[in-house]
C-alpha positions as CSV (number, residue, x, y, z in Angstrom):
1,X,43.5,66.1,155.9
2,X,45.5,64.8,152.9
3,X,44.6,66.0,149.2
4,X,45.0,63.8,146.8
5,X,48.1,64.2,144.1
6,X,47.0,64.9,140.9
7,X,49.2,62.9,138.2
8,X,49.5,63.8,135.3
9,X,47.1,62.8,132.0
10,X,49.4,60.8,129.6
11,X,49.7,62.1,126.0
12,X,47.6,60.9,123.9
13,X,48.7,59.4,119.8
14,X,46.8,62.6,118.6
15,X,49.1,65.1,120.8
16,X,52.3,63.1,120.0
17,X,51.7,63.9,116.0
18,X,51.3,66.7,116.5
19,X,54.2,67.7,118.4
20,X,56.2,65.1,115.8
21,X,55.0,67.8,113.0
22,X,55.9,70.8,114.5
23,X,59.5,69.7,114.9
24,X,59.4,68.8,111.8
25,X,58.1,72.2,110.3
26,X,60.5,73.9,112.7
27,X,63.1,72.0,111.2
28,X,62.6,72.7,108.3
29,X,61.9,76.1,107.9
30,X,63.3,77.7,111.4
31,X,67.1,77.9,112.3
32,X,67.3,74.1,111.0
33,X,66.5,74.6,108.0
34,X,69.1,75.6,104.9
35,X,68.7,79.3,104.1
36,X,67.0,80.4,101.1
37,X,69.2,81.2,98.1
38,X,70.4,84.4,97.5
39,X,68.8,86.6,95.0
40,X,70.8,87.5,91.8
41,X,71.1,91.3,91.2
42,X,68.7,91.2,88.3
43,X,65.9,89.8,90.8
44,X,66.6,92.1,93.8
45,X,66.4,95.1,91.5
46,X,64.6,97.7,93.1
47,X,64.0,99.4,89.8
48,X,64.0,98.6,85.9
49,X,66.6,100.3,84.5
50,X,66.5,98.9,81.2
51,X,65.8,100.8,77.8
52,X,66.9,103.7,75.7
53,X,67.6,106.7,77.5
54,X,68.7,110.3,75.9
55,X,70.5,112.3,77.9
56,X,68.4,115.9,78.6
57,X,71.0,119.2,78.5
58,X,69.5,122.0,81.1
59,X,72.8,123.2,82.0
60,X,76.5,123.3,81.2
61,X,76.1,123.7,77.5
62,X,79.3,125.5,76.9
63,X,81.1,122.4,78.2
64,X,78.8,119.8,76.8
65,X,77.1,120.8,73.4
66,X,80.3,122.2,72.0
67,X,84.1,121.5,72.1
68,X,85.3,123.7,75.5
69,X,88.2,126.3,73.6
70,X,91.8,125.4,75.1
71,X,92.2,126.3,78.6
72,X,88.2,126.6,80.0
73,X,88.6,124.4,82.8
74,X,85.6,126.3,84.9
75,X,84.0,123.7,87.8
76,X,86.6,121.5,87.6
77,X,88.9,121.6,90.6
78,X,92.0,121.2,89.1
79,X,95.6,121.6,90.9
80,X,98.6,123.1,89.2
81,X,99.7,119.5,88.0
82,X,96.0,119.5,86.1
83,X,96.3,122.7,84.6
84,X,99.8,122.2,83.5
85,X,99.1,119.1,81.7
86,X,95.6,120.1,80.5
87,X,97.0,123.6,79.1
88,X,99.4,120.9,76.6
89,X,95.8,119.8,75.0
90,X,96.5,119.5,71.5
91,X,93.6,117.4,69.5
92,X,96.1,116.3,66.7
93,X,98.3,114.8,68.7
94,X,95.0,112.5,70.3
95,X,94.3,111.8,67.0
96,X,98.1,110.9,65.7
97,X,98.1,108.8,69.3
98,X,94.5,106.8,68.6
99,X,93.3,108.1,71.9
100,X,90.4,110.0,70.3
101,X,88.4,108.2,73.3
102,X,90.7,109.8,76.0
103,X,87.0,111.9,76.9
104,X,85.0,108.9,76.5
105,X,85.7,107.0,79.8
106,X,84.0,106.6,82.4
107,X,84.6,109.4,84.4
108,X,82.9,111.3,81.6
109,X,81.0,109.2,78.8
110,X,77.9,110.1,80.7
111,X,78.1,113.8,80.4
112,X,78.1,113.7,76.4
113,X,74.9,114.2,75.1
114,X,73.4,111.3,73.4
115,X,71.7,108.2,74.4
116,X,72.4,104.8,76.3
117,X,71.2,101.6,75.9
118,X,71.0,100.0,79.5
119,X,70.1,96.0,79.6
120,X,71.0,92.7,81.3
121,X,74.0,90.9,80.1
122,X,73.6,88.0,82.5
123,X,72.0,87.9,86.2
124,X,74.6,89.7,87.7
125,X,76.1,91.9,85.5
126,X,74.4,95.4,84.1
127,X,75.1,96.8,80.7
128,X,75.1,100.3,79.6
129,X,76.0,101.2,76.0
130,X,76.5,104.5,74.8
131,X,76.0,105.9,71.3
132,X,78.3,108.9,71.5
133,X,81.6,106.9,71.3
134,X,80.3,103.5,71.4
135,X,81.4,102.5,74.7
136,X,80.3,99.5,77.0
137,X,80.5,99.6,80.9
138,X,79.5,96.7,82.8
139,X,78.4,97.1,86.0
140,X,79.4,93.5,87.8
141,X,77.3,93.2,91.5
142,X,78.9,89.4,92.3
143,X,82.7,90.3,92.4
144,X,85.9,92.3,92.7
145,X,88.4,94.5,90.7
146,X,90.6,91.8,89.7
147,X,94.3,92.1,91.0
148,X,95.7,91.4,87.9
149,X,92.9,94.1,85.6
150,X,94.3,95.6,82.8
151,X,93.2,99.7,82.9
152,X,91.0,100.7,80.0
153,X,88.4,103.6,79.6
154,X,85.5,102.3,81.5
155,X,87.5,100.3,84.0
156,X,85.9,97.8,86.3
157,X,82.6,98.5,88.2
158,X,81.2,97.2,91.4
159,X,77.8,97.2,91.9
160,X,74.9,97.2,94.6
161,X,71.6,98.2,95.0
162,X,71.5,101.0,98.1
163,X,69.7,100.9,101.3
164,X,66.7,103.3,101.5
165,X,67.6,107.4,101.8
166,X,64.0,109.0,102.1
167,X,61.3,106.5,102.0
168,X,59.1,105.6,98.5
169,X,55.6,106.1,97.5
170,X,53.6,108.7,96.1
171,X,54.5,112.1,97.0
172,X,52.8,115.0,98.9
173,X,50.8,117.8,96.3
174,X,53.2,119.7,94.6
175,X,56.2,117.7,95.6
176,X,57.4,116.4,92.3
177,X,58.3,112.8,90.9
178,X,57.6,109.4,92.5
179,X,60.6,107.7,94.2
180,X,60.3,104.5,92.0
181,X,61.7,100.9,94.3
182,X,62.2,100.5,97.9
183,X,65.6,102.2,97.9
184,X,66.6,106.2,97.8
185,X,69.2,106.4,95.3
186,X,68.8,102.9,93.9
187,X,72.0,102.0,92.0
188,X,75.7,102.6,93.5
189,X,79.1,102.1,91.5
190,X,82.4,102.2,92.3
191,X,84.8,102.4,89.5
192,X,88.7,101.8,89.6
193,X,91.6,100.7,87.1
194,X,90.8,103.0,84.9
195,X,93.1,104.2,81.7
196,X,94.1,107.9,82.1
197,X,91.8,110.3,80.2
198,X,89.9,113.6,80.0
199,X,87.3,115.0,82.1
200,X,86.0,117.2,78.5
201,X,87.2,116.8,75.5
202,X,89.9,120.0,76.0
203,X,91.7,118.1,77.9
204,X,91.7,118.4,81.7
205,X,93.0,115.2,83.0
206,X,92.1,112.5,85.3
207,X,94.7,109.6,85.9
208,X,94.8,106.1,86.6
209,X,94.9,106.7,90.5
210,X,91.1,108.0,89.8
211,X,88.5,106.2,91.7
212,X,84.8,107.1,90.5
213,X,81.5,106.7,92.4
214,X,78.3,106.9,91.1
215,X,74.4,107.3,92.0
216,X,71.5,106.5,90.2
217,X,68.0,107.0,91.1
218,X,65.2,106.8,89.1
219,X,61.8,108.2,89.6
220,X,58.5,108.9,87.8
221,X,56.8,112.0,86.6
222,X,53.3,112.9,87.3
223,X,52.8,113.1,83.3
224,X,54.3,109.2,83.1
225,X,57.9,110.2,81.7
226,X,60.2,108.2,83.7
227,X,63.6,109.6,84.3
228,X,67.3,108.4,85.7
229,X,70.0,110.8,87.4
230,X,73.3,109.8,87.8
231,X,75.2,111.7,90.5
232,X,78.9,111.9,89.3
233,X,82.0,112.0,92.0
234,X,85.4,111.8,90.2
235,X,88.1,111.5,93.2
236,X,91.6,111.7,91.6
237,X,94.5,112.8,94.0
238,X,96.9,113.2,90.9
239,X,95.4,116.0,89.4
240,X,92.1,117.2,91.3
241,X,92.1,119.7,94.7
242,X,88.8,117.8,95.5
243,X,86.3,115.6,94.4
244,X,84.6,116.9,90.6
245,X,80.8,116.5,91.3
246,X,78.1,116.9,88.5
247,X,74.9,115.9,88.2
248,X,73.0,114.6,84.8
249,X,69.1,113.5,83.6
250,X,68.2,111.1,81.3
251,X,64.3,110.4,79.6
252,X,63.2,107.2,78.8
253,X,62.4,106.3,75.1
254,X,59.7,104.4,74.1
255,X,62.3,102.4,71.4
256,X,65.6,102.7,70.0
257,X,64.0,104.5,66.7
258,X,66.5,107.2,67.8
259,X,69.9,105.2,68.2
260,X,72.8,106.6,66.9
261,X,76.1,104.9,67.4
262,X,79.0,107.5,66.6
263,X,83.0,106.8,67.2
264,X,85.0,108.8,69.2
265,X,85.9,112.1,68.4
266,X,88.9,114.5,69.8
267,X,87.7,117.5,68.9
């Protein structure tokens, strides 16, 4: 015996809309669709790095409070070209040049005590001013060193927010400061064509073959201070063995009651 062939029921107007729609939204906002417009640094930014910030001395005073005396190169890893050139420090002749920023650059502007001024020049472009010399380094996240960039003391700096390191959130009892953002160490530079300078103000050297990378990471005390550490890698085949590390902590300000914009100095 035969069974009957079961056709098949016809769409009705209802199921045709809605199949209509879904394209549509599919369309739309599937792989059809345009993709959504990029972010600008400013609005990806993991964390707010803007404010006053003074820089927080626990260690390296006899390099950092006070003028290093002629030859104290200690930490820095300087080859026999360094030393040699760094040994012919002589702070009248900086003076008699006009280089009295030679230890303002940005290789080392950050480990001068003082305070920095960090805000938003446009969308994509950080700024970071510094009292202790008056200097201004831009940190650009939508473009390259141009070919053609003149060297000067702070160079030109590429930005970008890093990829996570360690994860975010509060921390366990007794572990210290809250990882602040979605990222590990939030903020990466990379600096190049840069005007030769000093690494201290007694003169050890970097040159313009120096290309400096930097990390900053900001987190959260218990108490409410909030804090930023920049880890500092100098790489400068000219005059250094290896790469010059150091490490340094600034402390939020409530204002800029404290600002103190100084010049240069050589000695």
């Amino acid at each position: 015996m035969m069974r009957a062939q079961r056709k098949p029921l016809p769409y009705g107007r209802g199921s045709v809309s809605l199949l209509l729609a879904a394209a549509s939204l599919y369309a739309q906002g599937g792989r059809g669709g345009p993709p959504p417009a990029p972010k600008t640094a400013k609005e990806a930014a993991p964390v707010d790095l803007t404010g006053y910030w003074v820089s927080v001395v626990t260690e390296d005073w006899r390099w950092r409070m006070v003028t290093p005396i002629k030859g104290d190169f200690a930490s820095i890893p300087l080859n026999s070209a360094g030393r040699k050139l760094g040994n012919e420090w002589d702070p009248a002749q900086v003076e008699a040049a006009g280089e009295q920023c030679r230890a303002y650059g940005a290789p080392a502007v950050m480990r001068i005590p003082g305070r920095v001024h960090i805000t938003w020049q446009d969308e994509n472009t950080l700024k970071i001013e510094t009292d202790a010399g008056t200097q201004t380094r831009l940190f650009h996240f939508d473009g390259k060193p141009p070919a053609d960039g003149k060297p000067s003391w702070q160079g030109y700096s590429v930005a970008n927010w890093e990829r996570p390191v360690r994860g975010t959130g509060l921390p366990l009892a007794g572990l210290g400061a809250v990882r602040e953002g979605n990222h590990g160490r939030s903020l990466e530079i990379v600096t190049t064509q840069l005007r030769p300078g000093y690494l201290r103000k007694n003169g050890p050297p970097y040159s313009a073959n120096t290309v400096l990378n930097e990390y900053y990471d900001l987190t959260k005390e218990p108490n409410g201070d909030i804090w930023f550490h920049v880890t500092t890698i100098v790489k400068d085949p000219t005059y250094l063995e290896e790469p010059f590390v150091t490490s340094t902590d600034f402390k939020k300000e409530p204002d800029g009651a404290k600002w103190n914009p100084m010049p240069c100095s050589a000695r």
